[in-house]
C-alpha positions as CSV (number, residue, x, y, z in Angstrom):
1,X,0.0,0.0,0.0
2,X,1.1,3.1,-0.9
3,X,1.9,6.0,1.6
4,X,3.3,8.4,-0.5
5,X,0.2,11.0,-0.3
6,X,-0.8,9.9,2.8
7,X,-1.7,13.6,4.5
8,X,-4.5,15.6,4.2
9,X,-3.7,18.9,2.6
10,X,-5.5,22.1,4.7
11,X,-8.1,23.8,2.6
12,X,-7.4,27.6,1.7
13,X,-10.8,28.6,4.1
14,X,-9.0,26.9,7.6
15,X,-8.0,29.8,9.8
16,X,-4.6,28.8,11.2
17,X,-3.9,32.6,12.5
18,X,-6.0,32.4,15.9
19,X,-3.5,35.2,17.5
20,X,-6.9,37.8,19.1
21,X,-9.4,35.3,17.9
22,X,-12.2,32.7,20.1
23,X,-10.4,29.6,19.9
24,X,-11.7,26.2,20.7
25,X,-9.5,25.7,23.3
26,X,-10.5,29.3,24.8
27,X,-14.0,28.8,24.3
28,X,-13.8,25.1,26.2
29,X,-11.6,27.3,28.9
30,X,-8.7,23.9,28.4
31,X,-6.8,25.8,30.0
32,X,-8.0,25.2,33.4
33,X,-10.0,22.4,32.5
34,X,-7.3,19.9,31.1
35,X,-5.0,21.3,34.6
36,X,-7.8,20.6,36.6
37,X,-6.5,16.7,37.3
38,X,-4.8,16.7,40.2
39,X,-3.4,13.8,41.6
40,X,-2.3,12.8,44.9
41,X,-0.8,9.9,45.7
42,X,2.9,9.8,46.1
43,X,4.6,8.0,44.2
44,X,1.6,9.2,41.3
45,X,0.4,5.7,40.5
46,X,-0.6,5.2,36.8
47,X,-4.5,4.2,37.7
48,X,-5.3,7.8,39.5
49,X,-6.1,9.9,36.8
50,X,-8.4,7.6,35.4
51,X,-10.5,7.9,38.9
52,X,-10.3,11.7,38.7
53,X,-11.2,11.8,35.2
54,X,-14.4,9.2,35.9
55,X,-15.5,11.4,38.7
56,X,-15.3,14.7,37.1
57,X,-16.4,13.5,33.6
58,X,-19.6,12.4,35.6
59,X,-19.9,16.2,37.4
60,X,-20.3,17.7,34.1
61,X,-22.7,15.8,33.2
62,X,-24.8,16.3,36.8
63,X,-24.5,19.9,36.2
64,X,-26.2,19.1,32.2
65,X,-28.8,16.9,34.1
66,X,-29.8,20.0,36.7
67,X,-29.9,21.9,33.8
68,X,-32.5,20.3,31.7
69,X,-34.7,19.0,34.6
70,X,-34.7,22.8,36.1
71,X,-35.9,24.0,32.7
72,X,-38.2,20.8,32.1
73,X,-39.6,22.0,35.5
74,X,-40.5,26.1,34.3
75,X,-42.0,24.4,31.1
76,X,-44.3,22.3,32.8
77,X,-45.1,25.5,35.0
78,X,-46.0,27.1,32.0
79,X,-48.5,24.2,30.3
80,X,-45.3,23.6,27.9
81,X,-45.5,19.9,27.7
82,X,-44.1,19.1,24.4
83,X,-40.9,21.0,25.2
84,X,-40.3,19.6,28.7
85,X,-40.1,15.8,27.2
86,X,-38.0,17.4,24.8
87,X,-35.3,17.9,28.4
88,X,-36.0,14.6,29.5
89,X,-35.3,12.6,26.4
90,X,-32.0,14.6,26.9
91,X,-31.7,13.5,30.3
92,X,-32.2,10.0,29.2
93,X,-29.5,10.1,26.8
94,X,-27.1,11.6,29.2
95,X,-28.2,8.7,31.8
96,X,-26.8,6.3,29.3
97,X,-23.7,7.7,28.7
98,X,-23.3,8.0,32.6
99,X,-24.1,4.1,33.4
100,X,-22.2,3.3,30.6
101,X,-19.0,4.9,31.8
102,X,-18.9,2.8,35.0
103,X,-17.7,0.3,32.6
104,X,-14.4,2.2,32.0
105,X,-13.7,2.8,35.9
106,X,-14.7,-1.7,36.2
107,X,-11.3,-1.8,34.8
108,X,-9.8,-0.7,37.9
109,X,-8.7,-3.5,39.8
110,X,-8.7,-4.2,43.2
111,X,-5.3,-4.6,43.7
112,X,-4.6,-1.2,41.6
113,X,-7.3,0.5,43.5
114,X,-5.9,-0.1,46.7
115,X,-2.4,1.4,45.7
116,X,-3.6,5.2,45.5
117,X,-6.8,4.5,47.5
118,X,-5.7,5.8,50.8
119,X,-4.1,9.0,49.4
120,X,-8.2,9.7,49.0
121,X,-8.8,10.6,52.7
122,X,-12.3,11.3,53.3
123,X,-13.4,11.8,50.1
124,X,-16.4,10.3,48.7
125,X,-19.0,10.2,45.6
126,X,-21.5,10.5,49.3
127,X,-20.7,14.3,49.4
128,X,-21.1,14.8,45.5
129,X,-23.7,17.9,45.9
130,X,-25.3,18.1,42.7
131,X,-26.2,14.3,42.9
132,X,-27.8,15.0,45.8
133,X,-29.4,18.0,43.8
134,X,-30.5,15.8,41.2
135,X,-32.1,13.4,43.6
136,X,-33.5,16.2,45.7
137,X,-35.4,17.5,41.6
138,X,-36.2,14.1,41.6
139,X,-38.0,13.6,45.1
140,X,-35.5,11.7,47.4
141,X,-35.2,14.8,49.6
142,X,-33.9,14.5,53.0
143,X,-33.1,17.1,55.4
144,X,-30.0,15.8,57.0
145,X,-28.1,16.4,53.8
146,X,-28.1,19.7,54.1
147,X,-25.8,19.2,56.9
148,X,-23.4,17.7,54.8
149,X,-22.5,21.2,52.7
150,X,-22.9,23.2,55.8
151,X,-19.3,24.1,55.2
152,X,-19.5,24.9,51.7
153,X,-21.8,28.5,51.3
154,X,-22.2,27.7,47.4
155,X,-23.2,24.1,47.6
156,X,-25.5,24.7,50.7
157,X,-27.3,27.2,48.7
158,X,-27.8,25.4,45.3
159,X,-28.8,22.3,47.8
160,X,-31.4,24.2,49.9
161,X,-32.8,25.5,46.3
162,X,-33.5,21.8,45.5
163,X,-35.2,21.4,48.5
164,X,-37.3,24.3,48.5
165,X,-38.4,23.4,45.1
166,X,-41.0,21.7,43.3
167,X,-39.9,18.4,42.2
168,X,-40.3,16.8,38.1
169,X,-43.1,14.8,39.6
170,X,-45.1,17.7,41.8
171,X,-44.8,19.7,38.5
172,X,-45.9,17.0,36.0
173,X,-49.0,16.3,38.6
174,X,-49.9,20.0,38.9
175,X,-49.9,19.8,35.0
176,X,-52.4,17.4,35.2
177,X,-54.5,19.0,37.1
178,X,-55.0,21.7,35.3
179,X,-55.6,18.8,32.2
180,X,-58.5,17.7,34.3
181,X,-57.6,15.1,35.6
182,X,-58.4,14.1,39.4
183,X,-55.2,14.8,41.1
184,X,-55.8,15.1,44.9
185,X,-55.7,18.2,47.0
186,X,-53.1,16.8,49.6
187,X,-50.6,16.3,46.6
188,X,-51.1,19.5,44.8
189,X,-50.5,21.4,48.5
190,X,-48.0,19.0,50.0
191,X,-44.8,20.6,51.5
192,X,-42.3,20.0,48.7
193,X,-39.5,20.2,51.1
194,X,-40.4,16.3,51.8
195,X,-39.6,13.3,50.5
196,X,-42.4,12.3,47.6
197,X,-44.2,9.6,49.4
198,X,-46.4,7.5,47.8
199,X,-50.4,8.1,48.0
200,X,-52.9,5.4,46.6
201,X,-55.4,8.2,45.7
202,X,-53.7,9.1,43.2
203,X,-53.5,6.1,41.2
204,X,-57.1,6.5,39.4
205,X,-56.0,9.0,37.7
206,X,-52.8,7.2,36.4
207,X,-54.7,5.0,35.8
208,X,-57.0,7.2,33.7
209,X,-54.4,8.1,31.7
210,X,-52.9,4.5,30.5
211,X,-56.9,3.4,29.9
212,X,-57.4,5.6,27.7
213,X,-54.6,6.6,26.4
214,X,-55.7,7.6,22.7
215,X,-57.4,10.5,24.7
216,X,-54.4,11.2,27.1
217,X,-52.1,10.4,24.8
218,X,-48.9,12.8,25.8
219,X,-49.5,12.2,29.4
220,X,-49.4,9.0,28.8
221,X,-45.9,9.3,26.8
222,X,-45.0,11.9,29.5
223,X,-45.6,8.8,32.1
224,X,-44.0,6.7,30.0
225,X,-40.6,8.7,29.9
226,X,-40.5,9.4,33.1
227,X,-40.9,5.9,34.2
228,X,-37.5,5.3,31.4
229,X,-36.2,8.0,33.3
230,X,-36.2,6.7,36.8
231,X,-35.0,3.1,35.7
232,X,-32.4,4.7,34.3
233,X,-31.8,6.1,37.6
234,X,-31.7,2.7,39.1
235,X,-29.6,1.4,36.1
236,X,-27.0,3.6,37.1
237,X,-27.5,3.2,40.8
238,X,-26.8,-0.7,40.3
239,X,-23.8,-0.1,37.9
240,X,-22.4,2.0,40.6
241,X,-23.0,-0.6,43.2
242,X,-21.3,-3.3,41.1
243,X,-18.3,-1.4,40.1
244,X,-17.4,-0.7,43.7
245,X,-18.3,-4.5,44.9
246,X,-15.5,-5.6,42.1
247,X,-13.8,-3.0,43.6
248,X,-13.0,-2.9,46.8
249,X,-15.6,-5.8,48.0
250,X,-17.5,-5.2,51.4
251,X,-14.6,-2.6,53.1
252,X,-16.3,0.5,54.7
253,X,-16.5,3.4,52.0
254,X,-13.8,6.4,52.1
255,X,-16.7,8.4,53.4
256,X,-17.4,6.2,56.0
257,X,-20.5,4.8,54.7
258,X,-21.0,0.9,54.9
259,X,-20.1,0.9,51.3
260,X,-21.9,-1.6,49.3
261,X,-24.7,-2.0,51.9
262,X,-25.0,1.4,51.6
263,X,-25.8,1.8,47.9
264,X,-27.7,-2.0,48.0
265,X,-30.2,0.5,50.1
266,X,-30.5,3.3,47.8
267,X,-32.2,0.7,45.0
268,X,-35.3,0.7,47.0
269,X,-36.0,4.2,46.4
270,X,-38.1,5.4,44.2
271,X,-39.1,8.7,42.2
272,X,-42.6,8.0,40.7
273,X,-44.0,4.9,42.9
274,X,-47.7,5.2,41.5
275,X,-46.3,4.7,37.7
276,X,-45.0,1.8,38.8
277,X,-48.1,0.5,41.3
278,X,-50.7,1.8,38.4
279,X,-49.2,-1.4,36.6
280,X,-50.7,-3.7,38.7
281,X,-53.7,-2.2,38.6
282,X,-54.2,-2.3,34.9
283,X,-55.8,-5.4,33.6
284,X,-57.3,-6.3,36.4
């Protein structure tokens, strides 16, 4: 084979003078971002940036996921339906791409892990404030988190937002209301600031919804992705469980948590628990 012409010439258009000019690297601030690894063991073992790099990679995207469920939140609030699925098929995708990443990180093992482990402190994925943020949009609120940030003016703030606020579900329900359907008074005025608990008034009108459908039709899709959107959730939860049980097994978590028994807990939450009990009733 030859590879005498084996270079792509640059077309006269390219701009190659950048001095004064937006750049993509100055647009993307590089700068700071690709100087923004940092790590700490001593002697730097080999396996650390990946961990930094898994762990920031999945911050960014956090920050994308508060973004689109805030604004999927204002357009319910305004009787936008059709553009708040619009953020949560985004949010969907970016699920995906953050479960599927955990499969990177699986190639840590054990006996690498434990070699710059240590140089972690008290570190931990536990005191990642905008997953709590996301969980908080979601409807795990609790209280006692806040706590956790009391240290850190910025996070507590963007974490007692959360709380304060309406979550995906309270917002999609209000929305339905005002569609007519029977959505009852103690959920429409519950104190947001709790945890979403689940009420078995409201599942006739879920069920309303997936029976007739052809008349409900984008509440029923809008049930439909949200339901994608919370096993997602719990897609990623597992992964993360995994990951760390092929990880570092049953030690206690740099955090202090239990570790795996920990996260084994955090399955049995749920966002939307009357999409999921509306399924038994249909049918029957």
């Amino acid at each position: 084979m030859s590879t005498e012409n084996n270079e792509r010439e640059l077309e006269a258009g390219i701009v190659t003078d950048l001095s004064g000019r937006m750049t993509y690297g100055s647009y993307l601030s590089l700068d700071q971002l690709l100087t923004a690894q940092n790590p700490v063991s001593v002697p730097e073992h080999h396996d650390e940036l990946l961990f930094i790099i898994q762990h920031q990679t999945t911050e960014l995207w956090l920050k994308q996921l508060l973004h689109e469920l805030s604004s999927a939140r204002e357009l319910l609030a305004s009787d936008d339906l059709r553009e708040a699925l619009k953020r949560v098929a985004r949010v969907k995708r970016i699920q995906d791409v953050m479960t599927q990443q955990w499969a990177i990180l699986a190639t840590l093992t054990p006996t690498e892990y434990a070699q710059f482990r240590g140089a972690l402190g008290n570190s931990s994925g536990f005191q990642s404030v905008q997953y709590r943020a996301v969980e908080f949009a979601l409807g795990n609120k609790n209280e006692k988190m806040l706590s956790v940030f009391s240290d850190h003016p910025a996070n507590l703030a963007l974490l007692t937002a959360e709380w304060h606020a309406p979550t995906l579900y309270d917002e999609f329900l209000r929305y339905a209301s005002r569609r007519g359907l029977p959505i009852p008074a103690e959920i429409l005025d519950r104190d947001v600031r709790l945890p979403y608990r689940e009420t078995p008034e409201l599942v006739p009108a879920i069920r309303e919804i997936y029976q007739n459908h052809q008349q409900h039709w984008d509440l029923y899709e809008a049930c439909e992705d949200l339901v994608d959107l919370e096993d997602n959730f719990q897609f990623w939860r597992f992964r993360h469980l995994k990951t760390v049980a092929r990880t570092i097994g049953m030690k206690v978590g740099t955090g202090g948590s239990s570790g795996v028994g920990f996260l084994q807990r955090a399955l049995d939450l749920t966002f939307f628990p009357e999409l999921y009990t509306v399924r038994t009733e249909i049918g029957r």
